[in-house]
MARLO-543262 format. One record per residue: x, y, z of N, C-alpha, C in turn; residue number from 1; residue in one letter. Coordinates in steps of 0.001 Angstrom, whole numbers, plus 524288, in hexadecimal, padded with zeros to 5 digits. Each point is the difference from the previous one (the first is absolute). Last residue first. Layout:
N
n.c1,n.c2,n.c3,ca.c1,ca.c2,ca.c3,c.c1,c.c2,c.c3,kedren,gukol
X,Y,Z,X,Y,Z,X,Y,Z,NUM,A .
...
***
This chain:
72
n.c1,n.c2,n.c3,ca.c1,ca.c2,ca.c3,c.c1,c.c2,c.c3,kedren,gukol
744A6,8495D,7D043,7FF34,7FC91,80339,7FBCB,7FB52,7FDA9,72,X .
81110,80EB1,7FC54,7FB41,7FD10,7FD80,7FEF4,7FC9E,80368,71,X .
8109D,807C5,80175,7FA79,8034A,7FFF7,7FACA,7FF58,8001F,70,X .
8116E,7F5C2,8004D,7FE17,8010B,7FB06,7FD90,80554,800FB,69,X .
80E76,7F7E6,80DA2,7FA4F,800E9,7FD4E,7FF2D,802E1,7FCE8,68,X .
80FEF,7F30C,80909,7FE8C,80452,7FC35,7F9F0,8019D,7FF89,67,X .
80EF1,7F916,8101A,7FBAE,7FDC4,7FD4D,7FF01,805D0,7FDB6,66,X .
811EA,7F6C2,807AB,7FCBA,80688,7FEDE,7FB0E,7FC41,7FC13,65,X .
80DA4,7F782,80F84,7FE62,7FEA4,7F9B8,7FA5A,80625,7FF90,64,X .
811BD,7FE71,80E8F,7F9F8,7FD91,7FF99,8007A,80252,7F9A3,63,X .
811F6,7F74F,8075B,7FBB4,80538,7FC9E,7FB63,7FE7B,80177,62,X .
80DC1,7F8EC,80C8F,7FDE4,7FF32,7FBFD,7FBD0,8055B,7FE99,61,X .
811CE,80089,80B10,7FB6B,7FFA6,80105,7FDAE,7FF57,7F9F0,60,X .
81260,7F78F,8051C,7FD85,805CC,7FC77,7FBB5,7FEC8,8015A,59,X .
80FAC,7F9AE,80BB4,7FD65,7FEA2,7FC39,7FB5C,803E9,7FCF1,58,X .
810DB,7F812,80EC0,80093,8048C,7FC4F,7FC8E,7FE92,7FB55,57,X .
8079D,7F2B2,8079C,7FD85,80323,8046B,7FC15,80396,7FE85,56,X .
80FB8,7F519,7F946,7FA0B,7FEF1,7FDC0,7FB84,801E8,80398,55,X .
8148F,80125,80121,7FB1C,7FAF6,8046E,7FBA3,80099,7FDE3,54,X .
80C25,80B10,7F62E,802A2,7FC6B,800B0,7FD3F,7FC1B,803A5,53,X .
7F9CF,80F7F,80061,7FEA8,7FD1F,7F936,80162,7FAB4,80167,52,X .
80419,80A25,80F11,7FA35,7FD95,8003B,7FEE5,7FED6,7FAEB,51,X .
8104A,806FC,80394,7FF4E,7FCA1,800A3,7FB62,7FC8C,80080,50,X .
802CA,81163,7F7FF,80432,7FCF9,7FD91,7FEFF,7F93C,80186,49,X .
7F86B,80EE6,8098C,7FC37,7FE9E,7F8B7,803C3,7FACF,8012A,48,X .
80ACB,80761,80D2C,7F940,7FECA,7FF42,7FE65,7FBD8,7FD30,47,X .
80DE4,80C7E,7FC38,80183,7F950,80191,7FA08,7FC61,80201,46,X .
7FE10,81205,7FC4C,80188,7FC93,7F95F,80168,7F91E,80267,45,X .
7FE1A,80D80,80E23,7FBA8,80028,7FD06,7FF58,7FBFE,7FBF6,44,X .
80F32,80778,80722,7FCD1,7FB28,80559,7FAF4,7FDBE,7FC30,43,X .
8091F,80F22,7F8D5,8035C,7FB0F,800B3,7FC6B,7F8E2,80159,42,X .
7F8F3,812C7,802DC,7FE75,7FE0A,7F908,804AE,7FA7B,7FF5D,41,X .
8031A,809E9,80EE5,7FBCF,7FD93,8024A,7FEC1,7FDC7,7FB1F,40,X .
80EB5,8090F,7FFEE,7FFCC,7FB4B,802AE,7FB55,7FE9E,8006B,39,X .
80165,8105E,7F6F4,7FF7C,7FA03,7FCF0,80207,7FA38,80398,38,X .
7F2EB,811EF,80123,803A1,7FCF2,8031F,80339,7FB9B,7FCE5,37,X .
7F14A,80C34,7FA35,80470,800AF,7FF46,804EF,7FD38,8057C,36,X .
7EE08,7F5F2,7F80D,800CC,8035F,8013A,804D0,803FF,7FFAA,35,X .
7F3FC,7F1EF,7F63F,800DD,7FD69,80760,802D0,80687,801BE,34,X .
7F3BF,7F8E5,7EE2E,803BD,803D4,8021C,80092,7FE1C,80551,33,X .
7FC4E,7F46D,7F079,7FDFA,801C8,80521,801C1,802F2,8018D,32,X .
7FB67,7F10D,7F009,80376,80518,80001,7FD0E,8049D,80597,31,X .
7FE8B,7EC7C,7F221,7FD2F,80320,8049B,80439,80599,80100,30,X .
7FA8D,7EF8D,7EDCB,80217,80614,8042F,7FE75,8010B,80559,29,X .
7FC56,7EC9F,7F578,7FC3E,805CD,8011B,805B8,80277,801F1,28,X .
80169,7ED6C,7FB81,801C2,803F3,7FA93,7FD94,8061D,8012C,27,X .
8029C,7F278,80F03,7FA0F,7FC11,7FC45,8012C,804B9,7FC1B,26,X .
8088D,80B28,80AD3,7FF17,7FBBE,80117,7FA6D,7FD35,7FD3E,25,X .
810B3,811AC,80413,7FB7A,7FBCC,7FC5B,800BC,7F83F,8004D,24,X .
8071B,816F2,8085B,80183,7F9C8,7FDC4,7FB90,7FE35,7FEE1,23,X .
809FF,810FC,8089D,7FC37,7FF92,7FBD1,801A3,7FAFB,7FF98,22,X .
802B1,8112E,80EDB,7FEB5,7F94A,7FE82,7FEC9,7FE15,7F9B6,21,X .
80837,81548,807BB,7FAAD,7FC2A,7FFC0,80056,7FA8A,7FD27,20,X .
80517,81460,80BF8,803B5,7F8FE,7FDC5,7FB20,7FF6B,7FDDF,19,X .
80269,814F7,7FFBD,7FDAB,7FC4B,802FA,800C0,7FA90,7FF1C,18,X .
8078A,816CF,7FEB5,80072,7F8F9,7FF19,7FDB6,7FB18,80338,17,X .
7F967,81544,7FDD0,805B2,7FEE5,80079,80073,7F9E7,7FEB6,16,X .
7F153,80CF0,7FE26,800AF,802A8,8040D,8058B,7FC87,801BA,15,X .
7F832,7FD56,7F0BA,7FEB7,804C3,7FE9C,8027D,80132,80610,14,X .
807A0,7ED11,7FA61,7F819,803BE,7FFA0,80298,80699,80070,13,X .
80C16,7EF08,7F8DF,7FF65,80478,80287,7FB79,801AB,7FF42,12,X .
807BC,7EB3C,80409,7FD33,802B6,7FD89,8005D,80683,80184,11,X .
80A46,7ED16,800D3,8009A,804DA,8030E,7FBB8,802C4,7FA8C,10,X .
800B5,7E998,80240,8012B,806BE,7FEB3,7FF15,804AE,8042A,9,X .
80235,7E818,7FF4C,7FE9F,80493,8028E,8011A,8043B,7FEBA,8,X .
7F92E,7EC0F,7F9CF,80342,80408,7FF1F,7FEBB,8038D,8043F,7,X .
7FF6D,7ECB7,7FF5F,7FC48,802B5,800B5,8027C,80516,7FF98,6,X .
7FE44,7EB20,7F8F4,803C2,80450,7FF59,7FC45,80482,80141,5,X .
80225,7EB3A,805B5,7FCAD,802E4,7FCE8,802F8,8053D,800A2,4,X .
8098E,7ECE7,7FEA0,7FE87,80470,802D9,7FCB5,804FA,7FEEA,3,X .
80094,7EB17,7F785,8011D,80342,8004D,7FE4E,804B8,804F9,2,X .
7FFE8,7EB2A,7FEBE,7FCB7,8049E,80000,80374,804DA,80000,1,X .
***
């Protein structure tokens, strides 16, 4: 089993640099701002990192969008 790959960036907002998470799982994106601490965005990634890795770590299912015609 490969090691899942959880990136950590330095993002710049409008008021200074914020970390943020990004990894994917079952082929979906996720992507999380955690904050400007980057020991803590550290702690954070290893985290994610290890609950993929225990299959822990799982995607709330879509509810299903019902269409109406108009027409009754």
């Amino acid at each position: 089993m490969a090691i899942p790959k959880v990136n950590l960036a330095k993002v710049k907002r409008k008021k200074g640099f914020v970390y943020q998470v990004d990894y994917t799982i079952n082929g979906k994106r996720h992507r999380e701002v955690i904050g400007s601490n980057k020991y803590s965005a550290e702690l954070y990634r290893t985290r994610i990192q290890n609950k993929i890795m225990d299959g822990k770590l799982e995607i709330p299912a879509q509810q299903k969008k019902e269409v109406h015609s108009g027409f009754i």
